[in-house]
C-alpha positions as CSV (number, residue, x, y, z in Angstrom):
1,X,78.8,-47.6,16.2
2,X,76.8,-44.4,14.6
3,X,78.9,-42.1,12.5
4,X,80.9,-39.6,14.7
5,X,80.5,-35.5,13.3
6,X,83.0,-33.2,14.7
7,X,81.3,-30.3,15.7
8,X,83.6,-27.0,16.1
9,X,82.1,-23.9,17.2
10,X,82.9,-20.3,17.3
11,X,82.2,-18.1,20.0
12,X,81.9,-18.8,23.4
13,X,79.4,-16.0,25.2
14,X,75.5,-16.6,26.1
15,X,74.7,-18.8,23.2
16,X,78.0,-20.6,23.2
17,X,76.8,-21.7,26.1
18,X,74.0,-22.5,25.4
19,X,74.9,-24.5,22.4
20,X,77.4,-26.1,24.3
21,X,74.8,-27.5,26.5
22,X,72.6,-28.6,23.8
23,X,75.5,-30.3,22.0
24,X,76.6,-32.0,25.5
25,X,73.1,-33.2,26.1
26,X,71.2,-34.4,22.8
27,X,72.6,-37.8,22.7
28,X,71.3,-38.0,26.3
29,X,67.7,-37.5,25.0
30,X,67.0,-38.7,21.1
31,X,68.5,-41.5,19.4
32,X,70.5,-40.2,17.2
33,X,71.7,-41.2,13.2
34,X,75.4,-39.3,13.7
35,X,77.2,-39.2,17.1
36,X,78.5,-35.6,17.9
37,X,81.9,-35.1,19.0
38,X,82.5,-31.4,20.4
39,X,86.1,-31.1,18.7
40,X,87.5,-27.4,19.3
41,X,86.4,-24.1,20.6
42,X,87.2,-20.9,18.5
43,X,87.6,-17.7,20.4
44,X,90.2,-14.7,20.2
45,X,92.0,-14.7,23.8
46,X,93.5,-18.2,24.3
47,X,93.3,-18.0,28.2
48,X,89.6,-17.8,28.0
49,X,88.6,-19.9,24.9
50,X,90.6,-22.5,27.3
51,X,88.7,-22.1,30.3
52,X,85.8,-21.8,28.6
53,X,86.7,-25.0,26.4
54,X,87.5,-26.8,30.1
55,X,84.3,-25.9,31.3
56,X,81.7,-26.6,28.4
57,X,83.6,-30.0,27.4
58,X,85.2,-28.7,23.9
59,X,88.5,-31.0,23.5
60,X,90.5,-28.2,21.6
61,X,91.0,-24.8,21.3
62,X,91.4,-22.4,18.1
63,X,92.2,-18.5,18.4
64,X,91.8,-18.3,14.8
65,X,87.9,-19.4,13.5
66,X,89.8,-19.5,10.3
67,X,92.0,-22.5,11.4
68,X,89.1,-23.8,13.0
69,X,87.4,-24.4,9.6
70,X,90.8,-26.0,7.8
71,X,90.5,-28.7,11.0
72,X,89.9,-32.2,9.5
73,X,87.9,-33.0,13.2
74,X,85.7,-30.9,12.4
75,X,82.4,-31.2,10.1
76,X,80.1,-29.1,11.1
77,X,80.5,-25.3,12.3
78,X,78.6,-23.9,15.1
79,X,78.6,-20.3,14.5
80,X,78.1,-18.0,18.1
81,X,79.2,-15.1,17.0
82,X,78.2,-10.9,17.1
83,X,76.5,-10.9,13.7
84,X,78.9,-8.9,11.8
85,X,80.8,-12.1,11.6
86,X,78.3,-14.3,10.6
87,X,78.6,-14.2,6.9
88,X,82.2,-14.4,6.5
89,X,82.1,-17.4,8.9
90,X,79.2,-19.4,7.5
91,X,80.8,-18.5,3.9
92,X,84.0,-19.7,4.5
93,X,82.5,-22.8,6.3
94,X,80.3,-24.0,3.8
95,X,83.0,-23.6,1.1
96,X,85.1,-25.5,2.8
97,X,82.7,-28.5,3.1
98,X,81.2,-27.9,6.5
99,X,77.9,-28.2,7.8
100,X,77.0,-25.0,9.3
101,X,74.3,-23.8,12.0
102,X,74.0,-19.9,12.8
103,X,72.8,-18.5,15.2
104,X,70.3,-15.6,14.7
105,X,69.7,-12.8,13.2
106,X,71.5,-14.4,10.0
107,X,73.6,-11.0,9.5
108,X,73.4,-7.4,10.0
109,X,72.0,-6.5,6.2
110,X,69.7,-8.3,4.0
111,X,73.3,-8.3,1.1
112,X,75.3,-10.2,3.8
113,X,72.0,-12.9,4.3
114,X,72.0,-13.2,0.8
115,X,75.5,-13.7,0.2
116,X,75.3,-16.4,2.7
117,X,71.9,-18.1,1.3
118,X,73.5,-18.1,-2.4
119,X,76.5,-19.6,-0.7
120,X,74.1,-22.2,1.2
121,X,72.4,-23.1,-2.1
122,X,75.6,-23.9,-3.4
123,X,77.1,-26.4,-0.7
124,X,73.1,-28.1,-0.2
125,X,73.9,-29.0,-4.1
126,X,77.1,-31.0,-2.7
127,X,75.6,-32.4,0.5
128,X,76.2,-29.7,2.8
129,X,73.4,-28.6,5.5
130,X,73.0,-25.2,6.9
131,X,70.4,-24.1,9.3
132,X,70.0,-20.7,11.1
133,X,69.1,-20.9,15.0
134,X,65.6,-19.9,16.0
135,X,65.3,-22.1,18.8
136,X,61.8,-20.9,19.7
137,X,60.2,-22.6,16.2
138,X,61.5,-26.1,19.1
139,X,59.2,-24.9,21.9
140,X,56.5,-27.9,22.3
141,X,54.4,-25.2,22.8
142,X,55.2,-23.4,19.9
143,X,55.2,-26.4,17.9
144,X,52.4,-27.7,18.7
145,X,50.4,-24.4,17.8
146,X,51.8,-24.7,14.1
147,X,50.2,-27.9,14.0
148,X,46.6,-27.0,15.1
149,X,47.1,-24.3,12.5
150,X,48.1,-26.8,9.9
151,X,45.4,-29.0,10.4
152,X,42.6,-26.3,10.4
153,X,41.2,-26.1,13.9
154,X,41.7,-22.2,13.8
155,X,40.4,-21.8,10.7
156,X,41.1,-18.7,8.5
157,X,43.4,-16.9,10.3
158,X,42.8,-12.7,10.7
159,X,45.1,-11.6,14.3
160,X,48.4,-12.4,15.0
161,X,49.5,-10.7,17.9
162,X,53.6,-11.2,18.7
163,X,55.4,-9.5,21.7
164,X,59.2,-9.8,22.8
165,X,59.7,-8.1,26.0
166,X,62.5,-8.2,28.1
167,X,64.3,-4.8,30.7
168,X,68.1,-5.8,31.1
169,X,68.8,-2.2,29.9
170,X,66.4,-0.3,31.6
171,X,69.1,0.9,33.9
172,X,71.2,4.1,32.0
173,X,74.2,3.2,33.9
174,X,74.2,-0.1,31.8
175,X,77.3,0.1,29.7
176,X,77.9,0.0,25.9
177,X,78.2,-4.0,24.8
178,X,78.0,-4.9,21.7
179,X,74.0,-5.7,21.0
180,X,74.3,-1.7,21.1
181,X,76.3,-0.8,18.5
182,X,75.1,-1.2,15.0
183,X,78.3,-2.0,13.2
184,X,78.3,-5.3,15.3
185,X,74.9,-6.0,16.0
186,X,72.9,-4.4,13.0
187,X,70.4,-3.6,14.7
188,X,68.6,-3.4,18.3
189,X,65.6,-5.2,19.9
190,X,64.5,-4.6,16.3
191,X,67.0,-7.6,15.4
192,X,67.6,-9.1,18.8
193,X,64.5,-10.5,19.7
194,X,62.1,-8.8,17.3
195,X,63.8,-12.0,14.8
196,X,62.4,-14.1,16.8
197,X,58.7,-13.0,16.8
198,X,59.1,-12.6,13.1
199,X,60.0,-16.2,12.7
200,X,57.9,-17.6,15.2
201,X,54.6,-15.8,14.1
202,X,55.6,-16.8,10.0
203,X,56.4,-20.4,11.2
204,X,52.9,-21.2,13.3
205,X,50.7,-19.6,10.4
206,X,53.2,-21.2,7.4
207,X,53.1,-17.7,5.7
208,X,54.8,-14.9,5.1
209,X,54.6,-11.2,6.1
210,X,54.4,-9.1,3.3
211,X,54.5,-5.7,4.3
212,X,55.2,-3.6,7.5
213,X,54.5,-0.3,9.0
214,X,57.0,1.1,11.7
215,X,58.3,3.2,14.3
216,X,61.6,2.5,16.5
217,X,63.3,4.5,19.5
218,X,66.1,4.8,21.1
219,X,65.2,5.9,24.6
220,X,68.9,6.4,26.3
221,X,70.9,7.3,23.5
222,X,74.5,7.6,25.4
223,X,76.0,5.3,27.9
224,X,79.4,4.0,29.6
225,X,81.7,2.1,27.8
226,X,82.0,-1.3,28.7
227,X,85.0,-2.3,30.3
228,X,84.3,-6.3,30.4
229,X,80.6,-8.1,29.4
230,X,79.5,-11.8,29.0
231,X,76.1,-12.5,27.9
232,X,73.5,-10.0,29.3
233,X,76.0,-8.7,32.1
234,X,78.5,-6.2,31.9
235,X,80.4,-3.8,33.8
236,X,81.9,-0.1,33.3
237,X,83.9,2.6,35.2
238,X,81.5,5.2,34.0
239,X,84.3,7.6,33.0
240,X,83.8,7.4,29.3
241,X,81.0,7.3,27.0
242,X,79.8,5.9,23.7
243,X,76.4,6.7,21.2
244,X,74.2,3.9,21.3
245,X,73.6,3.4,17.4
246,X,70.4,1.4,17.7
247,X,66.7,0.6,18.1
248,X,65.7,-0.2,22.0
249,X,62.3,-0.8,20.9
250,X,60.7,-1.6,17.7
251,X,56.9,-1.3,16.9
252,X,55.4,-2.4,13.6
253,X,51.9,-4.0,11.8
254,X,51.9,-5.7,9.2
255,X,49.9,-8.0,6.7
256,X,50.3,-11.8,5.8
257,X,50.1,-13.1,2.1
258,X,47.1,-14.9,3.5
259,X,45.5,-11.8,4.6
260,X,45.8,-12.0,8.7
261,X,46.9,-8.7,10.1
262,X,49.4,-8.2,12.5
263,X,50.8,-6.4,15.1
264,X,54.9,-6.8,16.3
265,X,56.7,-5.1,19.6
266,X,60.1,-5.6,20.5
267,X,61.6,-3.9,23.3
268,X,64.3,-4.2,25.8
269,X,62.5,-1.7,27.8
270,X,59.5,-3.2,29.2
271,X,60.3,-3.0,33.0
272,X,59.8,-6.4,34.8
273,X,59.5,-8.3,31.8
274,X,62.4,-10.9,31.6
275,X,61.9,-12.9,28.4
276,X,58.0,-12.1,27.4
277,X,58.0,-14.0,24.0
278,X,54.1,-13.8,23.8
279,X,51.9,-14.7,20.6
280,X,48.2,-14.6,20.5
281,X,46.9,-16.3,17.1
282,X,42.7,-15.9,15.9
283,X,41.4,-17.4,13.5
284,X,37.6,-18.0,12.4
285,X,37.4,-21.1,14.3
286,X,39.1,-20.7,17.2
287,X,42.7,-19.0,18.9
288,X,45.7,-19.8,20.9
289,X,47.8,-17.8,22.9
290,X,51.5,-18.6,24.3
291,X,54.3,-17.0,26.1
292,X,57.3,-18.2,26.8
293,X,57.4,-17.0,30.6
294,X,55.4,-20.1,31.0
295,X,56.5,-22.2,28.6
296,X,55.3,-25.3,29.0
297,X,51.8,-23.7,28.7
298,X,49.7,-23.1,25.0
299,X,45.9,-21.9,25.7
300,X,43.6,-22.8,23.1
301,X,40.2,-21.5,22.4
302,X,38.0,-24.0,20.0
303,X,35.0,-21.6,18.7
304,X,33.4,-24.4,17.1
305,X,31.7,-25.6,20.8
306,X,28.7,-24.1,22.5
307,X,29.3,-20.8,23.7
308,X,28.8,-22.2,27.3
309,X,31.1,-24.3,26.8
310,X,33.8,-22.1,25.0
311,X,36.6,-20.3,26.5
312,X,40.5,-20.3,26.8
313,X,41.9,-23.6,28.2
314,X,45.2,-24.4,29.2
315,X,47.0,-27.4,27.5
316,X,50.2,-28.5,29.7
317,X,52.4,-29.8,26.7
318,X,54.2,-32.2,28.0
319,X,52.8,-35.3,27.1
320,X,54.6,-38.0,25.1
321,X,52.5,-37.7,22.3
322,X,53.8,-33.4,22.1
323,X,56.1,-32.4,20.0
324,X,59.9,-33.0,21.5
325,X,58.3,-33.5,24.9
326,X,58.0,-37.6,24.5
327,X,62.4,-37.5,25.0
328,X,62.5,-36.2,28.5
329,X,60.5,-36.2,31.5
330,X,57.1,-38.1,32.4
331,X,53.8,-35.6,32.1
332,X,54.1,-32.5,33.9
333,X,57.5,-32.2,34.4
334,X,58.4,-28.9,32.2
335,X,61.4,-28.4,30.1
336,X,63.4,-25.5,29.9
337,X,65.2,-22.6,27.7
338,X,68.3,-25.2,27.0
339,X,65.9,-27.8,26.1
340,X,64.8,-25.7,22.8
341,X,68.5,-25.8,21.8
342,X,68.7,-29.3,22.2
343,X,65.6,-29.9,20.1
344,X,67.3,-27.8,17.4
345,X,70.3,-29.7,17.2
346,X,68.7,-32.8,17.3
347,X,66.8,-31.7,14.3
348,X,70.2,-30.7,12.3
349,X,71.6,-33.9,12.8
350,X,68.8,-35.8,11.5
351,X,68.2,-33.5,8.2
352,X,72.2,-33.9,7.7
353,X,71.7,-37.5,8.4
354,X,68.9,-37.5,5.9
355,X,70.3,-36.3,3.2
356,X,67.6,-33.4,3.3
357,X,68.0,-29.2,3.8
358,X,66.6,-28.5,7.3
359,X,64.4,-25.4,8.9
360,X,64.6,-22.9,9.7
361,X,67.3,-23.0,6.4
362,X,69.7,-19.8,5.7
363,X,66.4,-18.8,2.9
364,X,64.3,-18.8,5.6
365,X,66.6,-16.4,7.9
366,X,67.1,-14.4,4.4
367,X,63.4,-13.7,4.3
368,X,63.2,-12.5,8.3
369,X,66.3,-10.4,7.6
370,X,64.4,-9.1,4.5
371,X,61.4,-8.2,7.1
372,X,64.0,-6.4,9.5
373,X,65.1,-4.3,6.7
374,X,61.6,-3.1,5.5
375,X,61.1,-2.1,9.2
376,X,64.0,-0.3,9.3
377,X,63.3,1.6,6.1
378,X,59.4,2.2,7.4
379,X,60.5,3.7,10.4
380,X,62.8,6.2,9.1
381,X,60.4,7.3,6.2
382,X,57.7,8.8,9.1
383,X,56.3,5.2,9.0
384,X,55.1,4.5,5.3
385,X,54.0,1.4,4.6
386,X,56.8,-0.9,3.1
387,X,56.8,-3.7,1.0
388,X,58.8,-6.8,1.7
């Protein structure tokens, strides 16, 4: 029998779901070193943390995240909360001897990420793993792209190009939730999904931005307030309103320590645009080119052949040999969103297991936070350029 890990998480929303699903699954897929046990669910209303709990397959419920962490069932945290609760969460967590994977942006301000990276440093020294959740790094797609990077086949690297574009709030009658209020969220798109093409842009190239140039907008500045929401659905009466206090769409350029140049959008206002995550990558000897729309899918130009022969090709990743793709279907048959998640947690286990501090760590989620800052500041001084 492999060591059981009694998993507690908090929040039960879009990405407790989500989680949920990834932590009901893994086992199904990779052979695991610990054998996750999905102890308690933590949310504030006890009548839905229980239905929720009976539907996702948590065994126990908490109304308190506090008494949640004091549990002796549980060893690792799963934090799926808003983000102004992230650091007080993951802090208490990790005190307490618990394992803990956020989900992203790490927090609202870069003080709150490092409060919680200091705090990460300090439990790592006594065992204790922390990770922060950017599932797209576990795209095979994605993945794979770091590693013709890594091994040279682009070459020096000058573009990156990284989109995030999505329209569930392109509609004004859309109510007030909380990815629209800054005190909860931190920020907009900016934070939102802009996070994500931070980290997934540093983590192909294996660099780090270094300085930004920005602008952000707010296109509908007031709307309803929300009477109930779940995920990316809500609904209002429309009788009352509320400010929206921050970005629906962030813009910026930037520079890598290596010296590529890049260019970043994140918006929520791109109509007919679900869940763009695109990234176009050129380098000296070559390029690729993915979005996540179709995900299974990484085009790769080599510029080392004839130009007759040169071009964008499509690679289908889903060959055993891919990375993650080898633990599910035979060739050609795609994975999905969840299966990112799944990869993720698969990869915590095994770093906890190991004895070793996984990625993307809370450092790593410090430095994007650090990036969303600089962005923030660049936009409201007419754009300057900003160091990071």
């Amino acid at each position: 029998m492999k060591q059981p890990i009694g998993v507690g998480m908090v929040g039960y929303a879009f990405m407790g779901r989500v989680h949920s699903q990834a932590w009901r699954s893994v086992g199904a897929f990779f052979d695991l070193p610990l054998t996750p046990s999905m102890a308690v669910l933590s949310g504030r209303s006890a009548g839905r943390t229980a239905e929720a709990a009976e539907s996702l397959g948590w065994s126990a419920i908490e109304t308190d995240w506090k008494e949640l962490v004091k549990r002796d069932d549980v060893q690792l945290v799963d934090i799926c909360t808003p983000g102004d609760s992230h650091a007080e969460i993951a802090i208490a967590a990790l005190q307490a001897g618990k394992h803990v994977i956020c989900e992203k942006p790490l927090a609202n301000t870069v003080e709150e990420a490092e409060a919680m990276a200091a705090a990460a440093r300090a439990a790592a020294a006594q065992g204790v793993r922390s990770m922060v959740a950017f599932n797209y790094r576990r795209v095979p797609a994605v993945a794979l792209a770091r590693q013709l990077v890594a091994e040279g086949r682009l070459g020096q690297i000058r573009h990156v190009r990284a989109q995030y574009l999505q329209d569930w709030i392109i509609d004004p009658e859309f109510p007030l939730v909380w990815r629209l209020q800054k005190d909860k969220a931190g920020s907009g798109a900016l934070g939102d999904i802009g996070a994500h093409i931070v980290d997934t842009a540093q983590f192909i190239l294996g660099d780090l931005l270094t300085g930004v140039s920005a602008i952000t907008e707010t296109f509908i500045k007031e709307r309803p307030l929300a009477d109930d929401s779940a995920g990316l659905s809500a609904a209002g009466s429309g009788v009352a309103t509320g400010l929206v206090t921050v970005d629906d769409a962030a813009l910026f350029i930037g520079r890598f320590a290596g010296g590529a140049l890049a260019s970043f959008e994140a918006t929520r206002f791109a109509t007919g645009r679900k869940n763009a995550l695109r990234i176009e990558i050129n380098g000296s000897l070559g390029s690729v080119a993915f979005d996540f729309e179709e995900m299974n899918e990484l085009w790769f130009h080599d510029h080392t052949l004839v130009p007759e022969e040169g071009g964008f090709r499509r690679i289908l990743v889903t060959e055993g040999g891919h990375p993650y793709a080898g633990a599910y279907w035979p060739p050609g048959h795609g994975l999905g969103y969840e299966n990112t998640f799944t990869n993720e947690i698969k990869d915590f286990l095994e770093a906890i297991a190991g004895g070793y501090d996984p990625s993307p760590s809370f450092e790593d989620g410090l430095q994007v936070q650090r990036v969303l800052a600089a962005v923030e500041r660049s936009a409201g001084d007419e754009s300057r350029w900003t160091a990071i």
